[in-house]
C-alpha positions in Angstrom: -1.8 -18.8 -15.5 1.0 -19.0 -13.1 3.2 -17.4 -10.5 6.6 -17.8 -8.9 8.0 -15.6 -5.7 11.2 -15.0 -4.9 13.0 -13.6 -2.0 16.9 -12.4 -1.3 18.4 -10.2 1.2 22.0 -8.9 0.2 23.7 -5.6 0.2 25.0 -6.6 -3.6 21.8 -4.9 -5.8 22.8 -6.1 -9.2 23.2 -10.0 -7.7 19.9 -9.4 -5.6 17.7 -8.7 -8.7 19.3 -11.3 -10.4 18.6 -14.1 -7.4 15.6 -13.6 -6.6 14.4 -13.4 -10.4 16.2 -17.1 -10.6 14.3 -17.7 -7.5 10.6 -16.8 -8.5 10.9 -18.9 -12.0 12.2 -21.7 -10.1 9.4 -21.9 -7.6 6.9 -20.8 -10.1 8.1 -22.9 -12.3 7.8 -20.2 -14.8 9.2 -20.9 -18.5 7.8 -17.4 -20.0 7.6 -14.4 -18.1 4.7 -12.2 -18.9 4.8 -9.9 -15.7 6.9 -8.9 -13.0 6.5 -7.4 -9.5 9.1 -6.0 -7.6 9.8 -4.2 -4.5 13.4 -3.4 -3.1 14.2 -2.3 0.2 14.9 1.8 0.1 19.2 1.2 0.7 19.6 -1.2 -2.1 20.8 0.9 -5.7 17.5 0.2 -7.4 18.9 1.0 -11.1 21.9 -2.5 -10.5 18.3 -4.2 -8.8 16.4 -3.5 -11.9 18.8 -4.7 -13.9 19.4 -7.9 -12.4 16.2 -8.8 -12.7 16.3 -7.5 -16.2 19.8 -10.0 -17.0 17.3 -13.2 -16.2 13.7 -12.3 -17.4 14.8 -10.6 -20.4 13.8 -7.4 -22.1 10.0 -8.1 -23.2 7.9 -8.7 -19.7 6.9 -5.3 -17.9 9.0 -4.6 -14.4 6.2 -2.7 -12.3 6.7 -1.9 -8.2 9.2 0.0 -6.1 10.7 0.7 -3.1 9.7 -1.0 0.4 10.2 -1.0 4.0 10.7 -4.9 4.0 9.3 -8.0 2.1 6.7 -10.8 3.1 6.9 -14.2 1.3 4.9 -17.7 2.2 8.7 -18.0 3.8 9.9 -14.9 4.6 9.4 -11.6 6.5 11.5 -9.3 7.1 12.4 -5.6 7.0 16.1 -5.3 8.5 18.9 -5.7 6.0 18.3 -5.2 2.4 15.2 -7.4 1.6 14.0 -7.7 -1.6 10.8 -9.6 -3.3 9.7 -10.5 -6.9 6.2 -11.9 -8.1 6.6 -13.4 -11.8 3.6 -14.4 -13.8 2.9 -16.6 -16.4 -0.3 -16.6 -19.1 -1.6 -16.6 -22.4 -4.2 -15.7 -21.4 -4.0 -12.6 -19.1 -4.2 -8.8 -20.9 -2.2 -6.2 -19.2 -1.4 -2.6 -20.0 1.1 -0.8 -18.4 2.0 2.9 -18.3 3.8 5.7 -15.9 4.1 9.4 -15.7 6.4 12.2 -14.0 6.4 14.9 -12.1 3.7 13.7 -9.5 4.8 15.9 -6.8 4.1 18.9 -9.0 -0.2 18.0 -9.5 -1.3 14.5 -8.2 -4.6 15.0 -9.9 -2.8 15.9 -13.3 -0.9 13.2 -12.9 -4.0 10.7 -12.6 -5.8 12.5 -15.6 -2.2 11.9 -17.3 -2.3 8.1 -16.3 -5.5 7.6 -17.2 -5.5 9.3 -20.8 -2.2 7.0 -21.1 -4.1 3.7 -20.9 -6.0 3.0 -24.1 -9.0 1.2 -22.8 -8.8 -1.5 -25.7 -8.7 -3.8 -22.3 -12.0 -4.3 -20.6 -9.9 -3.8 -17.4 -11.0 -5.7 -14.1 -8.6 -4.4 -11.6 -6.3 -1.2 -11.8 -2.4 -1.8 -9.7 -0.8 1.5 -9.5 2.4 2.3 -7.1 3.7 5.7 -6.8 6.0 8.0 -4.9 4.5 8.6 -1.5 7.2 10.8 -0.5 6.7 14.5 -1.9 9.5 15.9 0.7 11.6 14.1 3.0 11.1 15.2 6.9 14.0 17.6 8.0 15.0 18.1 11.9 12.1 20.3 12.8 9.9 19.4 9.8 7.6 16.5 9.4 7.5 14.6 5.8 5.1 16.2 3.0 3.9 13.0 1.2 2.1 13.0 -2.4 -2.1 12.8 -2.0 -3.6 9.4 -3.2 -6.9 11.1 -3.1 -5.9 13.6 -5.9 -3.9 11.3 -7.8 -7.2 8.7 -7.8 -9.6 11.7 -8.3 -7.7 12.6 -11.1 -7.8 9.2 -12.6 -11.0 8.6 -12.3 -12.1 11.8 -14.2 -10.6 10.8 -17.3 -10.5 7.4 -17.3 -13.4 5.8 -19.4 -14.7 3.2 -17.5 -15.3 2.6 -13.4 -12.6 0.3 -12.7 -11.7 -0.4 -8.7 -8.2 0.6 -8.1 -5.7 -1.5 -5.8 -1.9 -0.3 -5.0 0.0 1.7 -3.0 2.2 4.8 -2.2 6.3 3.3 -1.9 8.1 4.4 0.7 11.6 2.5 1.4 12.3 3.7 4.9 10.9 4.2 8.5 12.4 7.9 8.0 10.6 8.8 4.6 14.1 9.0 2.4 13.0 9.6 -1.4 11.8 6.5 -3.1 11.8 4.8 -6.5 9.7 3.1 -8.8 9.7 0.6 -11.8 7.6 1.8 -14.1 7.4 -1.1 -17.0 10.7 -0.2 -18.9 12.7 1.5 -16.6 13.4 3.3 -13.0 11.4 6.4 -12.1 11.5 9.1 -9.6 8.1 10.7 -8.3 6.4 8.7 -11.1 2.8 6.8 -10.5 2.4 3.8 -12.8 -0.5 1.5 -13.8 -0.7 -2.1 -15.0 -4.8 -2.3 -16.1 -5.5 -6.1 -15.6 -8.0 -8.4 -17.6 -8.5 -11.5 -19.9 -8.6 -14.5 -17.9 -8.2 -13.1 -14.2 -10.4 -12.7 -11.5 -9.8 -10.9 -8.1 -10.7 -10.7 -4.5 -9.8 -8.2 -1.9 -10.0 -7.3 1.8 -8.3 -4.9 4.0 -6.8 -5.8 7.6 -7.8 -2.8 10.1 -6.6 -2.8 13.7 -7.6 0.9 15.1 -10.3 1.8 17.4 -12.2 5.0 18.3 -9.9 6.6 21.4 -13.5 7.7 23.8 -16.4 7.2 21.1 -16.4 11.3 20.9 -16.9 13.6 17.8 -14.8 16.1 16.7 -14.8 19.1 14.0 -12.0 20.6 12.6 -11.9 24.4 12.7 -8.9 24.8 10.9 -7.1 22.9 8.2 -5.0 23.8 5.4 -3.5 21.0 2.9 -2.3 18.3 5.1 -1.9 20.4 8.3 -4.5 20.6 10.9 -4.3 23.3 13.3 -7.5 23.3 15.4 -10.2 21.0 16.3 -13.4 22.2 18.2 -11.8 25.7 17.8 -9.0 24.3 20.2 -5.1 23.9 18.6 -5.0 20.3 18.2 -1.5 19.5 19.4 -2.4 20.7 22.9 -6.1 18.6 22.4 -3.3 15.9 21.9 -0.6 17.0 25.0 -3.6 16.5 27.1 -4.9 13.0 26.0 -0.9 11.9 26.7 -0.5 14.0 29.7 2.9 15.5 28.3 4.4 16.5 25.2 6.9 13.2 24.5 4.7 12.2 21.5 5.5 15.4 19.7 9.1 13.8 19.0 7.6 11.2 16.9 7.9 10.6 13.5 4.9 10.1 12.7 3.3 9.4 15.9 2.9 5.6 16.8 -0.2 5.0 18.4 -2.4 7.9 18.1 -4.3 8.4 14.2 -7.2 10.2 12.9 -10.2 8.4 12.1 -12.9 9.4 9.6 -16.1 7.0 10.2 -18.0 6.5 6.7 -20.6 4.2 8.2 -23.4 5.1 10.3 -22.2 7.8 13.0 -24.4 6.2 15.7 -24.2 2.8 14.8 -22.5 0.0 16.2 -18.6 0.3 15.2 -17.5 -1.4 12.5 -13.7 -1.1 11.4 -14.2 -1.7 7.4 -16.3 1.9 7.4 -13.4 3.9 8.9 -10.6 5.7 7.0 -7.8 7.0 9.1 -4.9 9.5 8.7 -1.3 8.9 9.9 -0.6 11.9 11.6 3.2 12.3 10.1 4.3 14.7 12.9 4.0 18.3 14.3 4.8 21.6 13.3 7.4 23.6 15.3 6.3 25.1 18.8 3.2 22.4 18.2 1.5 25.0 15.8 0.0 22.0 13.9 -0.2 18.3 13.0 0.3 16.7 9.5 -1.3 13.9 8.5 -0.6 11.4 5.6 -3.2 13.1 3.2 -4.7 16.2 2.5 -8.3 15.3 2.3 -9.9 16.3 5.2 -11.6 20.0 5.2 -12.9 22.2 7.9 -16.2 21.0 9.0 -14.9 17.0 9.0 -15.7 15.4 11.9 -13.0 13.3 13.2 -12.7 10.5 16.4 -9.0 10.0 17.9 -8.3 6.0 17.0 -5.8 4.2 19.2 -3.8 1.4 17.3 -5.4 -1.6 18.9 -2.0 -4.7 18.5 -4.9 -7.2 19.7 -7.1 -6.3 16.9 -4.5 -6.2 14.1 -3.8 -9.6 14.7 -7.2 -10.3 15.3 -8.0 -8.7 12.0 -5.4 -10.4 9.8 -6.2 -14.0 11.0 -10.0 -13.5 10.6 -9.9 -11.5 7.2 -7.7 -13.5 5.4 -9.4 -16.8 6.3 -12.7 -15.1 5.1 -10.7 -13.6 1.9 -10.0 -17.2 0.8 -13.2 -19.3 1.6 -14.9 -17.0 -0.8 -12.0 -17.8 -3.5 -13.1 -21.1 -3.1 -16.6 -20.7 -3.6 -17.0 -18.6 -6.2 -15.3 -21.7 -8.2 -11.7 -19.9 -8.4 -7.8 -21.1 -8.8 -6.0 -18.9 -6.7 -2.7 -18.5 -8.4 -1.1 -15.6 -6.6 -1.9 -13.2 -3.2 -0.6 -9.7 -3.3 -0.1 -8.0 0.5 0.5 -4.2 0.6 0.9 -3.5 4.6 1.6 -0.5 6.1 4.9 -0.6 7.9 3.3 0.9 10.8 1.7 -2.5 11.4 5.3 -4.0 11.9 5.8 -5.4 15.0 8.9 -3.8 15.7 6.8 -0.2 15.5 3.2 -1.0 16.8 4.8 -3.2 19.7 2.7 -5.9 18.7 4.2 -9.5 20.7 4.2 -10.9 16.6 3.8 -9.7 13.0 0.6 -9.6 11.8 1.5 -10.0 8.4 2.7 -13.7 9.7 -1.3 -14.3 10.3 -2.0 -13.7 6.4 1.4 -16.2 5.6 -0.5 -19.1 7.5 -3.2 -18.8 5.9 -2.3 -18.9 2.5 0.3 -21.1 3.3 -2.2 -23.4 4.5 -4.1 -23.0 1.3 -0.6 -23.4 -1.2 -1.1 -19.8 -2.5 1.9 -18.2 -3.8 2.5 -14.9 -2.1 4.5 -11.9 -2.0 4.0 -8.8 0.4 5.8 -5.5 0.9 5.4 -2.8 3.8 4.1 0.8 2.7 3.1 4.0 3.2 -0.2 4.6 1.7 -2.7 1.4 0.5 -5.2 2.1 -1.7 -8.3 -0.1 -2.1 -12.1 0.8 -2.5 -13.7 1.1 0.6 -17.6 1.2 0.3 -17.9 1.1 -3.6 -15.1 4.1 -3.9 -10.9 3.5 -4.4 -9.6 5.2 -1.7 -5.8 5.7 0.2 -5.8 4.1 3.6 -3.3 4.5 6.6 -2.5 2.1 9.0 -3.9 -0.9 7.1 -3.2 -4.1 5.2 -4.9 -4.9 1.9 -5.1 -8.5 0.9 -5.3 -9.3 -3.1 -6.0 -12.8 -4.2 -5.6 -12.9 -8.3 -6.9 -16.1 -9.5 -8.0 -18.2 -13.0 -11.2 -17.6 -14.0 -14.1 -20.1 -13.2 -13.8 -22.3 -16.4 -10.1 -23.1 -15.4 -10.5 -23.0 -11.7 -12.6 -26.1 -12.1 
């Protein structure tokens, strides 16, 4: 098994897809495509994209990924212009299965139950990629974006799927202002569409997830009101004047979504020492008029959650990168294995250019598997999904590192 990447940035779509195709094989040196993986910036025409890619790997290898707010290569990293990135792969010995449905803003959970009922299970599957719409409705002037709920859409997969399979991916989004997405689903280009690519045969893979948000004052909070994705009141309190206060004014309330302020869920220990790989946290996306309510990225919190305010710590995403992705690889290496290609989905909140970070974290993760000669291709998101203690969950605000790699016998 093999991979090439390939990177381009130019406003012609149809020559884009068919560059950085040309480029991946090249530096792959791939001679039959079995796979692709693509992600295109949201202002490129993703159709003439598709295609080009479609003009140099032919017809029979799957085209699976979507839009992005910018591309990360072992080269390359940016999210201005229209960038574009394409993994290919190479085996004989990998087994795929890939398959998409519609109409996800109508039911998330359907459309999981859909996707898994879709994917035959003749594949003893090790690893589940799925990308799907995040965007359910684009923000208006006085409106925040509605986005579509990885919690269903996993929920629902997981009840009909056969098998306990851990889930890696990520909800698209292809600008910083939520405009509708796409996504190539296999054969062709979709619109609010999820679609799977089950993994197995002769891969293994590794994971971690980048963090870089701490607890605001260490306090607890409950919320008292929630409906959906919109909470109204915390500790009985409306939570957007809770939030006026911690800012001393109302200037954050023009954000969308808010930079450095999220919502943190801790799944650890409550009263244990703090540790950033038990925490889920929640975007908040903005407010409702007259500050009536926040919205945050998903709508799985209840009444009765208790909550911390996190602060977006840039010294710790960094932090977290370097150290994670060092860690990620030195147990590639001693379980025996041949990394052949790392996967980074990364929340383009974590760009420097939005968490006024001094450099990109995502450049931390290049070194590294630079330093290592791992192939790589990385795109900035809206939702990651990876499991977080034994369960596939969406995150906010984080990176999710995947190394795929030969199995043992070959990595020797």
């Amino acid at each position: 098994m093999k991979a090439g990447v390939g990177y381009c940035n130019s406003s012609d779509a149809l020559f884009s897809g068919r560059q950085v195709a040309e480029n991946a094989i090249k530096n792959g040196g791939i001679e039959k495509p079995c796979l692709v993986l693509a992600f295109c910036s949201g202002l490129l025409d993703h159709n003439a994209f598709y295609e080009g890619i479609r003009s140099i790997v032919g017809h029979e290898p799957p085209i699976v990924g979507g839009s992005a707010v910018g591309i990360i290569t072992n080269q390359h990293l940016s999210y201005n212009g229209y960038p574009v990135g394409v993994a290919i792969l190479q085996s004989d010995r990998l087994k795929y299965e890939v398959a998409s449905v519609d109409n996800l803003d109508k039911d998330e959970r359907v459309a999981g139950r859909r996707l898994a009922e879709k994917l035959s299970n003749d594949i003893i599957g090790k690893l589940l990629l799925v990308f799907y719409d995040s965007v359910k409705m684009s923000p208006t002037e006085s409106t925040p974006p509605i986005m579509n709920a990885s919690p269903l859409l996993i929920e629902g997969f997981e009840e009909a799927f056969a098998s306990s399979i851990p889930i890696i991916g990520a909800g698209v989004v292809g600008d910083f202002g939520f405009s509708p997405t796409k996504q190539f689903c296999g054969s062709y280009v979709g619109s609010q569409t999820v679609v799977g690519t089950l993994l197995g045969g002769d891969i293994e893979m590794d994971y971690t997830i980048m963090h870089g948000c701490t607890p605001k004052d260490g306090i607890y909070h409950t919320i008292s009101r929630i409906e959906g994705p919109i909470i109204y009141e915390v500790d009985g309190k409306p939570v957007a004047s809770i939030i006026d206060d911690m800012y001393g004014n109302q200037d954050w309330q023009q954000q969308k979504p808010v930079r450095r302020l999220t919502i943190g869920v801790n799944l650890g220990d409550k009263f244990g020492a703090y540790n950033e790989s038990e925490y889920v946290n929640r975007l908040i996306t903005g407010v409702l008029p007259q500050g009536r309510g926040i919205v945050i990225f998903e709508p799985d919190l209840v009444n009765g959650t208790e909550i911390q305010f996190m602060l977006r710590d840039s010294d710790k995403i960094i932090e977290s990168a370097r150290k994670n992705s060092i860690e990620l690889v030195k147990a590639v290496g001693i379980a025996g294995r041949k990394p052949v290609l790392g996967l980074y989905i990364d929340c383009a909140g974590r760009t420097a250019s939005f968490s006024d970070t001094r450099t990109e974290e995502a450049s931390e993760v290049c070194h590294v598997l630079n330093h290592h000669s791992i192939p790589m291709l990385g795109f900035y998101s809206g939702v990651e999904i990876a499991p977080v203690l034994g369960k596939s969950r969406g995150l906010d605000w984080t990176g999710v590192l995947l190394i795929l790699s030969r199995g043992q016998k070959d990595g020797r």
